[in-house]
Steps between C-alpha positions, in 0.01 A plus 500: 500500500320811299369379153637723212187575332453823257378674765794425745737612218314874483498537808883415553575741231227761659732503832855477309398788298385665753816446712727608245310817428565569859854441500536694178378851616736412852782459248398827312444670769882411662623521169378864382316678691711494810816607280270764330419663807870468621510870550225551711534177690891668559368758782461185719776268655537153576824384730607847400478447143261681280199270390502571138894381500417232728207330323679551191866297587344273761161504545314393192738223415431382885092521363590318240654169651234505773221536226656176282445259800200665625387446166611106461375442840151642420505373183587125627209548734234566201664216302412232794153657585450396120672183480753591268824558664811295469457262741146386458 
């Protein structure tokens, strides 16, 4: 059992925060910046399909559910290193 002490709490928050920052440039990154480069990323294919148009109907939104239980996965795993998830 891992005593919740002030210093426990910061660091907690020190790897949450720093997980979510993580997870927030992924998301802008699959969000924007593939779609803004849609033209260029166009001159390739992927199962014959150009990879702008590809990323932008299938591919991000794919990202996107992987990243939400990567994310509660990795996040669950912080929360019991700390003593804090739901269970304990």
């Amino acid at each position: 059992m891992v005593t919740i002490t002030a210093a426990n709490r910061e660091a907690h928050w020190a790897r949450t925060r720093n997980l979510m920052i993580i997870h927030l440039v992924i998301w802008f990154v699959f969000s924007y910046l593939v779609h803004w480069f849609a033209p260029q990323l166009n001159q390739f294919t992927f199962l014959k399909f150009p990879v702008g148009f590809y990323m932008a109907a299938q591919g991000s939104l794919v990202v996107f559910v992987v990243q939400l239980f990567v994310f509660a996965k990795q996040q669950d795993n912080i929360d019991r290193q700390f003593g804090v998830a739901e269970t304990d």
